[in-house]
Biopython code that builds the backbone (N, CA, C, O; Angstrom):
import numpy as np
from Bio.PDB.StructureBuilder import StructureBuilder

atoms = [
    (1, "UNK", "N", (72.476, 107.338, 141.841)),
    (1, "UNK", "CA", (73.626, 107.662, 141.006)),
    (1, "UNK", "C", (74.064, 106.405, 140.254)),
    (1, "UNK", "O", (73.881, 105.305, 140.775)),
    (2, "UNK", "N", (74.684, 106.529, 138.952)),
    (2, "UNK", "CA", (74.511, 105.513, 137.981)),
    (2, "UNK", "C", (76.082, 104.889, 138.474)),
    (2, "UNK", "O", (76.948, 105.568, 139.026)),
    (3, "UNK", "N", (76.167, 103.784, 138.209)),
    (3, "UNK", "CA", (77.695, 103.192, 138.238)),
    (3, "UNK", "C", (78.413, 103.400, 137.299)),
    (3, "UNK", "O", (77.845, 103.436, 136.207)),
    (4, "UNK", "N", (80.127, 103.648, 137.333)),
    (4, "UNK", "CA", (80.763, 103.290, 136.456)),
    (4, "UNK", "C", (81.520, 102.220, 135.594)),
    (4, "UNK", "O", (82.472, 102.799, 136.119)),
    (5, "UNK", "N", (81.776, 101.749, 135.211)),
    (5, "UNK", "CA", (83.027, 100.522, 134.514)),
    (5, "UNK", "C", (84.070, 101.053, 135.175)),
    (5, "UNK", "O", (84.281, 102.169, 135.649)),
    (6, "UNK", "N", (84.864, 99.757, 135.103)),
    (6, "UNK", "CA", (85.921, 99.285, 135.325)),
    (6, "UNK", "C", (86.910, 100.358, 133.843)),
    (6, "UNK", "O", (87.981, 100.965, 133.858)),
    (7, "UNK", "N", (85.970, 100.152, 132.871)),
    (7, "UNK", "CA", (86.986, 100.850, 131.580)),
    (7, "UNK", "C", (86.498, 102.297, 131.729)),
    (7, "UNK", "O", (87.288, 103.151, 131.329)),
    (8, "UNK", "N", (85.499, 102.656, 132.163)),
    (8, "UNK", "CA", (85.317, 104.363, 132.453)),
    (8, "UNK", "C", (86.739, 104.643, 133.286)),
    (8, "UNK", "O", (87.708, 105.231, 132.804)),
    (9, "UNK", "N", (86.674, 104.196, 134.390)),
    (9, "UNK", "CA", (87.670, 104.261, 135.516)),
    (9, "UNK", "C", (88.987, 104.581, 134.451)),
    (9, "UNK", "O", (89.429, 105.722, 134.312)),
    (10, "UNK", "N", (89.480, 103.513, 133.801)),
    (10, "UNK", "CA", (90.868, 103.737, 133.100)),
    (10, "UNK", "C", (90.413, 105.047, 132.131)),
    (10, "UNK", "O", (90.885, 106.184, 132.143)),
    (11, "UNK", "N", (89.874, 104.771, 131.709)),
    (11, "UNK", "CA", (89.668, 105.940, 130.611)),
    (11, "UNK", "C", (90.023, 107.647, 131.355)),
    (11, "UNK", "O", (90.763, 108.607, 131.138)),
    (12, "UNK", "N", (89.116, 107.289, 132.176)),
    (12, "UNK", "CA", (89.161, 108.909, 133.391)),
    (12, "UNK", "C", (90.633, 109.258, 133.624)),
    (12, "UNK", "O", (91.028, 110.421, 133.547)),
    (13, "UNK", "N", (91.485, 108.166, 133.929)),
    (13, "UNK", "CA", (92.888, 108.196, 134.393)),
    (13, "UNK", "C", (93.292, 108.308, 133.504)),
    (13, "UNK", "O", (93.673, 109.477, 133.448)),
    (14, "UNK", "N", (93.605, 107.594, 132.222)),
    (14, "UNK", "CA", (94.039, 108.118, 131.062)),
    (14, "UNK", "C", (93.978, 109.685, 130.767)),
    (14, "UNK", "O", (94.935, 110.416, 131.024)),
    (15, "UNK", "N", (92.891, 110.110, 130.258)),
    (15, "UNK", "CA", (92.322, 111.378, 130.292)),
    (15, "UNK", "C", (93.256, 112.474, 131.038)),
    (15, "UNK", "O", (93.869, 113.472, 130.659)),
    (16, "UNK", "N", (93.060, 111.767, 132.367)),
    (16, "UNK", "CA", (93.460, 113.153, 133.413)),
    (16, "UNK", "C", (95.099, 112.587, 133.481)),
    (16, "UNK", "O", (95.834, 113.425, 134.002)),
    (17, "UNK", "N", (95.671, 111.555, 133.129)),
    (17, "UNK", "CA", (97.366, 111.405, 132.701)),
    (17, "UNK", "C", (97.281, 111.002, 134.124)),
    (17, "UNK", "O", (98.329, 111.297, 134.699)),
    (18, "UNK", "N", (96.348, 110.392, 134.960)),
    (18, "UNK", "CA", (96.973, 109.525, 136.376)),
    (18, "UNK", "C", (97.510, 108.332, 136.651)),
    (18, "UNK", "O", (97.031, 107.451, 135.937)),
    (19, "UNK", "N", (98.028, 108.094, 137.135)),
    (19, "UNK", "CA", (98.343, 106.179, 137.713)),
    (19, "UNK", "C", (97.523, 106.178, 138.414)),
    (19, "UNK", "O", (96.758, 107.061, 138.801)),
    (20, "UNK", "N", (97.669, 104.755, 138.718)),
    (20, "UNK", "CA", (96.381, 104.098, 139.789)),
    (20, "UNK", "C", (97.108, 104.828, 141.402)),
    (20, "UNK", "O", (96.315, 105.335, 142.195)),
    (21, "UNK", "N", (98.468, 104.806, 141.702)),
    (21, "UNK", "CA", (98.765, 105.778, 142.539)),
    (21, "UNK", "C", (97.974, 106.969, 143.105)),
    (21, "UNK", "O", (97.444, 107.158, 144.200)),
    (22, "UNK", "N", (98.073, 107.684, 142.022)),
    (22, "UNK", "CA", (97.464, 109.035, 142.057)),
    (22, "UNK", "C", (95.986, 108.986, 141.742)),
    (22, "UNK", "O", (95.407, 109.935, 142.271)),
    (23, "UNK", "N", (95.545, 108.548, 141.363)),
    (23, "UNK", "CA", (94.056, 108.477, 141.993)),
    (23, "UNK", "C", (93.628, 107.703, 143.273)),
    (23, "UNK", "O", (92.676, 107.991, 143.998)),
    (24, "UNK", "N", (94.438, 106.742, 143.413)),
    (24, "UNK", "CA", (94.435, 106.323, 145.141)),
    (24, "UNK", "C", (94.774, 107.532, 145.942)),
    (24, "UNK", "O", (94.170, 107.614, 147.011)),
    (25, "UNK", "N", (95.764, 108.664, 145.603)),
    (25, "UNK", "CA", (95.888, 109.526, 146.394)),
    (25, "UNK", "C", (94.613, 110.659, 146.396)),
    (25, "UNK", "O", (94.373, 111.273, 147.436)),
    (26, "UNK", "N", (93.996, 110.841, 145.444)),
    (26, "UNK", "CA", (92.965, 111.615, 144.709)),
    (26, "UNK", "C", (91.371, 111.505, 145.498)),
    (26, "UNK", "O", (90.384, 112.182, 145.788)),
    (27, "UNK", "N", (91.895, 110.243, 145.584)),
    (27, "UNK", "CA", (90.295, 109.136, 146.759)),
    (27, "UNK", "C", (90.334, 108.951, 148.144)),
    (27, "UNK", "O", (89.405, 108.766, 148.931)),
    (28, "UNK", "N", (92.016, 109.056, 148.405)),
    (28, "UNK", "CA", (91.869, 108.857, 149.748)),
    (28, "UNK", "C", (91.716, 107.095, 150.109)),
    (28, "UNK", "O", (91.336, 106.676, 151.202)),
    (29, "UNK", "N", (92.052, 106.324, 149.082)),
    (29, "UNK", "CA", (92.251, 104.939, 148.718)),
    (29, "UNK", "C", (93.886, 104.547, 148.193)),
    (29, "UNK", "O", (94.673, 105.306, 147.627)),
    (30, "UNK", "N", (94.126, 102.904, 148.641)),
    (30, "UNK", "CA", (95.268, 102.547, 148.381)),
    (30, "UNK", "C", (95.532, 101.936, 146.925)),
    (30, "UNK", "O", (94.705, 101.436, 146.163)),
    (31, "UNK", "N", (96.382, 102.044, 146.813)),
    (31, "UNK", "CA", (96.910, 101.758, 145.021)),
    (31, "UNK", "C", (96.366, 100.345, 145.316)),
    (31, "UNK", "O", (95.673, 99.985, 144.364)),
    (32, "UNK", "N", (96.430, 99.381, 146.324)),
    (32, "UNK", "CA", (95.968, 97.712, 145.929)),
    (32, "UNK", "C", (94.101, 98.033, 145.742)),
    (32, "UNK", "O", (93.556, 97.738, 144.678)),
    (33, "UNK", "N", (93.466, 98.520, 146.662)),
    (33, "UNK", "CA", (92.351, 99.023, 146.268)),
    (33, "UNK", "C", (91.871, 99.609, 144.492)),
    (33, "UNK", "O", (90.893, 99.347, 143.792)),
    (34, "UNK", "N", (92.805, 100.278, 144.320)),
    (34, "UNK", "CA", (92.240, 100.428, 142.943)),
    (34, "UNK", "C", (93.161, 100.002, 141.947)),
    (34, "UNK", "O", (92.863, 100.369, 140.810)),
    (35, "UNK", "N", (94.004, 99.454, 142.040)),
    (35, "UNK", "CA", (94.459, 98.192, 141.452)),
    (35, "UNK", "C", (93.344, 96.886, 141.201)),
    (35, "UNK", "O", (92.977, 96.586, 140.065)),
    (36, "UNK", "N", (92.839, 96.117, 142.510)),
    (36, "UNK", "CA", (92.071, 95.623, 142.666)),
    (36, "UNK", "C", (90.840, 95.645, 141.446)),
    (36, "UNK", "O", (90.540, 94.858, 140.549)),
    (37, "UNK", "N", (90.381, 96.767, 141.832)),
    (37, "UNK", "CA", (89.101, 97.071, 141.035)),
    (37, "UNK", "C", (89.508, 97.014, 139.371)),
    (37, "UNK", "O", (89.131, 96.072, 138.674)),
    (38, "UNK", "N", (90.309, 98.116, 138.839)),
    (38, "UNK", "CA", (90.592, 97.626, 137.809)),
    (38, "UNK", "C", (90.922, 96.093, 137.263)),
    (38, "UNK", "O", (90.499, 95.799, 136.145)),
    (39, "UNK", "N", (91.357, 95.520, 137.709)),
    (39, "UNK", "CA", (91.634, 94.259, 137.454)),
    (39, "UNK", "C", (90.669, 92.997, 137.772)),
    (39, "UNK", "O", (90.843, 91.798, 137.558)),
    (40, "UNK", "N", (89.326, 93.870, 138.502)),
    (40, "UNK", "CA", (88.092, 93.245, 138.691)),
    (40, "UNK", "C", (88.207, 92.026, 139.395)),
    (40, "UNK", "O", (87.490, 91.049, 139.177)),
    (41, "UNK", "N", (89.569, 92.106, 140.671)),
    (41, "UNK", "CA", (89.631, 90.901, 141.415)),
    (41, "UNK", "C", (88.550, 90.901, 142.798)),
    (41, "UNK", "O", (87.955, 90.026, 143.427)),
    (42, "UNK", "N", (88.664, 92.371, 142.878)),
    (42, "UNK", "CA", (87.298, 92.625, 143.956)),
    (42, "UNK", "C", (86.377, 92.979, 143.522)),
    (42, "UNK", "O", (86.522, 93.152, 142.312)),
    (43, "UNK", "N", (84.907, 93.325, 144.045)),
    (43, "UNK", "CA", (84.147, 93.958, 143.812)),
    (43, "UNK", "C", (84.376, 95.434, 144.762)),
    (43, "UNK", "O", (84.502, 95.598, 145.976)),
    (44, "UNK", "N", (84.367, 96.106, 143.950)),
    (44, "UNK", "CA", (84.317, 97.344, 145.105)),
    (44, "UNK", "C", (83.364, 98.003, 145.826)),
    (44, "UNK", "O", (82.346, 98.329, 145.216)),
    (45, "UNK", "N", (83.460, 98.280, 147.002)),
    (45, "UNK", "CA", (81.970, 98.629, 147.956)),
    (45, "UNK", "C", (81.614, 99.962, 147.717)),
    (45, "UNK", "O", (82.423, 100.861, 147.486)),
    (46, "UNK", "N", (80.118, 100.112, 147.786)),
    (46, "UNK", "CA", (79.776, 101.552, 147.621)),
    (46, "UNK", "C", (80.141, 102.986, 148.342)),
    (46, "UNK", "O", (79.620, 104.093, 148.207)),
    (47, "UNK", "N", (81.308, 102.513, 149.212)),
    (47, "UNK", "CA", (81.964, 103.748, 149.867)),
    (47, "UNK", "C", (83.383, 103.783, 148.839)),
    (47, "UNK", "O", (83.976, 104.860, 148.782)),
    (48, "UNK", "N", (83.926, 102.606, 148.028)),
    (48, "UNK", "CA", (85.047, 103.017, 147.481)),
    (48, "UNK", "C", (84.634, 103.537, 146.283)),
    (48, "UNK", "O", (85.482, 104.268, 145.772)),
    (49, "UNK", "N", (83.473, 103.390, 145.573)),
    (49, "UNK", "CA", (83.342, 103.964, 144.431)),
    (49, "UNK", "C", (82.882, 105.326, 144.179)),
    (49, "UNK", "O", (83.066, 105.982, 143.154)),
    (50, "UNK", "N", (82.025, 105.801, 145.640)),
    (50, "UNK", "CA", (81.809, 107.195, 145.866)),
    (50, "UNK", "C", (83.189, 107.438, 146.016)),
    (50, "UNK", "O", (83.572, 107.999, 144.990)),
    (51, "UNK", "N", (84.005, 107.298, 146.717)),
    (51, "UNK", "CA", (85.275, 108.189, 146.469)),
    (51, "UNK", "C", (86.479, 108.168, 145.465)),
    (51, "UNK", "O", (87.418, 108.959, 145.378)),
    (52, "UNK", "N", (86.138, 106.825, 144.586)),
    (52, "UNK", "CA", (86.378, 107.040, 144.068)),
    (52, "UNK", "C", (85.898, 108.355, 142.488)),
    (52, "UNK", "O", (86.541, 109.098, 141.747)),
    (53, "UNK", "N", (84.574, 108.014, 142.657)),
    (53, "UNK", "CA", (83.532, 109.139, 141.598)),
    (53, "UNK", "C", (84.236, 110.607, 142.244)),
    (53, "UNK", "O", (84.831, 111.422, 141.539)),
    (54, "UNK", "N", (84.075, 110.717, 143.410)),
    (54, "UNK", "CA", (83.872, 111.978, 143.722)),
    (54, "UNK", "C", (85.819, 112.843, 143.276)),
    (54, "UNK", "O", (86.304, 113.895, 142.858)),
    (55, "UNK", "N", (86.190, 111.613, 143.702)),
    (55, "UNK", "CA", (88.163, 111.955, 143.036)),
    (55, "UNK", "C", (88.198, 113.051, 141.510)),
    (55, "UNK", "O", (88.813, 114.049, 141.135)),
    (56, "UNK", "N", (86.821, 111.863, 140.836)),
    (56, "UNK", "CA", (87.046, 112.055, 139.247)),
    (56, "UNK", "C", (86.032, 113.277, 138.977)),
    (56, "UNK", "O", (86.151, 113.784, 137.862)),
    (57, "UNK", "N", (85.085, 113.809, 139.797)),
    (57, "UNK", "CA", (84.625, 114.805, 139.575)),
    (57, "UNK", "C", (84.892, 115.904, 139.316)),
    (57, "UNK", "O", (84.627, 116.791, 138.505)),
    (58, "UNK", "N", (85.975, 115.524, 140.880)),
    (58, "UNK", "CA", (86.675, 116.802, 141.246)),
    (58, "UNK", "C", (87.562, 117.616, 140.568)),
    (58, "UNK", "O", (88.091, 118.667, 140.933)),
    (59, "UNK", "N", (87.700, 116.725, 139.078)),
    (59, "UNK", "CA", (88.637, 117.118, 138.243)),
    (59, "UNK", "C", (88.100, 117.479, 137.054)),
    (59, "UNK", "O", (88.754, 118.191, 136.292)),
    (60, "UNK", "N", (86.987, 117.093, 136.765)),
    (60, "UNK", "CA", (86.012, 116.884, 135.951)),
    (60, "UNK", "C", (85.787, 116.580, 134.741)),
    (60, "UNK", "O", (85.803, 117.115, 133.633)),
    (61, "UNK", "N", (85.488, 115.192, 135.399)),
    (61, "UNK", "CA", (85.299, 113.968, 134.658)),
    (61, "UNK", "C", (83.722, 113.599, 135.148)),
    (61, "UNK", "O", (83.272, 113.413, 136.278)),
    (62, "UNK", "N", (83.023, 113.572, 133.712)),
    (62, "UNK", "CA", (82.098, 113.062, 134.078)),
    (62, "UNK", "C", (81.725, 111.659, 133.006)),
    (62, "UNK", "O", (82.109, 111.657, 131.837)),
    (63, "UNK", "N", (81.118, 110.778, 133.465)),
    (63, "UNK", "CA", (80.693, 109.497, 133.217)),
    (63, "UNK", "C", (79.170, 109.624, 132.630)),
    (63, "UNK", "O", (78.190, 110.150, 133.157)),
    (64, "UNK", "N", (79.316, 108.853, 131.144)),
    (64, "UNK", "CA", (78.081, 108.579, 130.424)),
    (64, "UNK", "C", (77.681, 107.316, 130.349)),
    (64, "UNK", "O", (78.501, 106.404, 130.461)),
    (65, "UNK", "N", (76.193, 107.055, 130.123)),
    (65, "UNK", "CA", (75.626, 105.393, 129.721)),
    (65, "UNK", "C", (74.522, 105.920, 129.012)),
    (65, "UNK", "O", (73.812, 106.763, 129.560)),
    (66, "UNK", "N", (74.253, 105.472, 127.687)),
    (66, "UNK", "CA", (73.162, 105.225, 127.625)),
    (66, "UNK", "C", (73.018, 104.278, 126.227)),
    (66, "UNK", "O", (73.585, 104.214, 125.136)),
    (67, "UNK", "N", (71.738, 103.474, 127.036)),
    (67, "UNK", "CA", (71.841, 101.794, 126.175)),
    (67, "UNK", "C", (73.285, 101.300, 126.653)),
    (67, "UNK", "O", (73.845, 101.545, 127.721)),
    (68, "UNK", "N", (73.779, 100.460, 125.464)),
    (68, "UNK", "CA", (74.690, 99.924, 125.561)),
    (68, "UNK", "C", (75.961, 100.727, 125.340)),
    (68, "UNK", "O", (77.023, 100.209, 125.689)),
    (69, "UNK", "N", (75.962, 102.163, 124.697)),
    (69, "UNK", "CA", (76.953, 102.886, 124.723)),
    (69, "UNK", "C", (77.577, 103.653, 126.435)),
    (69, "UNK", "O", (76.747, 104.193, 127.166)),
    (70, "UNK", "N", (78.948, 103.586, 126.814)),
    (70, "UNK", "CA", (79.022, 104.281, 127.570)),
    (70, "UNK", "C", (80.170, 105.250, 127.125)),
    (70, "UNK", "O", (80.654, 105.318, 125.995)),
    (71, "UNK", "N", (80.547, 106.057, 128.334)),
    (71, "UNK", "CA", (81.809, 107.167, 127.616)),
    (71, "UNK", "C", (82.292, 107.933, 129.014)),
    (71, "UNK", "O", (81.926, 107.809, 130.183)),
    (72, "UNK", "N", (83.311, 108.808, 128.341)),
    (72, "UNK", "CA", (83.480, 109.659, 129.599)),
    (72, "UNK", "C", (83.823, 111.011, 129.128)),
    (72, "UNK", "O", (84.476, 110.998, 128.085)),
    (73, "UNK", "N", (83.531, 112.305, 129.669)),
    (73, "UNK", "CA", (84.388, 113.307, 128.865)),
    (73, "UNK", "C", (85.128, 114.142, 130.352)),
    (73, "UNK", "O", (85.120, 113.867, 131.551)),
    (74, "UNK", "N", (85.688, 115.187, 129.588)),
    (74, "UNK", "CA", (86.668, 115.819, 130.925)),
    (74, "UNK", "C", (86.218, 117.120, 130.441)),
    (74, "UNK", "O", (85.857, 117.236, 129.269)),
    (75, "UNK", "N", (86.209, 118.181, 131.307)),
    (75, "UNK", "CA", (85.864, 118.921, 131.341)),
    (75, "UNK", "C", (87.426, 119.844, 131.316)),
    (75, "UNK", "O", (88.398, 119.383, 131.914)),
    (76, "UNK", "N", (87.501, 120.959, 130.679)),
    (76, "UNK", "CA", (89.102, 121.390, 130.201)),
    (76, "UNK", "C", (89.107, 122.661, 131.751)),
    (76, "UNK", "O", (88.189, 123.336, 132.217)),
    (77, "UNK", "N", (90.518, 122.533, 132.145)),
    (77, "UNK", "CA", (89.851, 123.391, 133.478)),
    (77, "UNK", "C", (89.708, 124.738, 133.461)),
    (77, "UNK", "O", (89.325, 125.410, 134.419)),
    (78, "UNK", "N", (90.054, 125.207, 132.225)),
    (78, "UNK", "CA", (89.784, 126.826, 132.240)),
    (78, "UNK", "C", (88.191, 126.888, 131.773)),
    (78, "UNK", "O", (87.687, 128.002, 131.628)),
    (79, "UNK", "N", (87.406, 125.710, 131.541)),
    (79, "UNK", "CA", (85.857, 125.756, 131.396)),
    (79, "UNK", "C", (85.223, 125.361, 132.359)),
    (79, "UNK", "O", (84.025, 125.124, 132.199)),
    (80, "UNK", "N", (85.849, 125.165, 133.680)),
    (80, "UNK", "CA", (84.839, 124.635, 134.347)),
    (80, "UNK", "C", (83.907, 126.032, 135.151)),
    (80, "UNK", "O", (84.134, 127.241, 135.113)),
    (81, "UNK", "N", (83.134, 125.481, 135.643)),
    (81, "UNK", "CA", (82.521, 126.478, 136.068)),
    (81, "UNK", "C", (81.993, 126.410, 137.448)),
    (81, "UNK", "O", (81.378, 127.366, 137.921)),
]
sb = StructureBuilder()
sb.init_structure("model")
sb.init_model(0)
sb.init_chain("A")
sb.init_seg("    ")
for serial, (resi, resn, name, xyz) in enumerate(atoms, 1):
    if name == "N":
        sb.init_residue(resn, " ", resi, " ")
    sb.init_atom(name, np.array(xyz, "f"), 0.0, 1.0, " ", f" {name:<3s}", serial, name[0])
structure = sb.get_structure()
């Protein structure tokens, strides 16, 4: 599974209108945890970023890369499927 940015991350929250709060609540992670990460003072371990991904799925948000372009789109919830 591909990684995200640090600016996917905001973007997703933007998108879905969260604070870093509420996606700490979303993950099952603490606001200094993803505080942290955004602010790229930690590196975050591959158990915080699965929950964190899996937060943003769940809402659906999904994460693009390719080349040097990346992106994110949301999925509107009366389309999900």
């Amino acid at each position: 599974m591909q990684p995200f940015t640090v600016e996917q991350a905001r973007a997703a929250r933007a998108f879905l209108g969260w604070s870093q709060h509420e996606l700490g609540d979303a993950a099952g992670l603490s606001f200094e945890t993803i505080r942290d990460f955004e602010n790229s003072r930690n590196l975050a371990t591959a158990k915080t970023l699965a929950a964190m991904r899996n937060a943003f799925q769940k809402s659906g948000v999904e994460f693009h890369k390719r080349g040097r372009r990346i992106g994110v789109t949301i999925m509107q919830p009366w389309q999900r499927w």
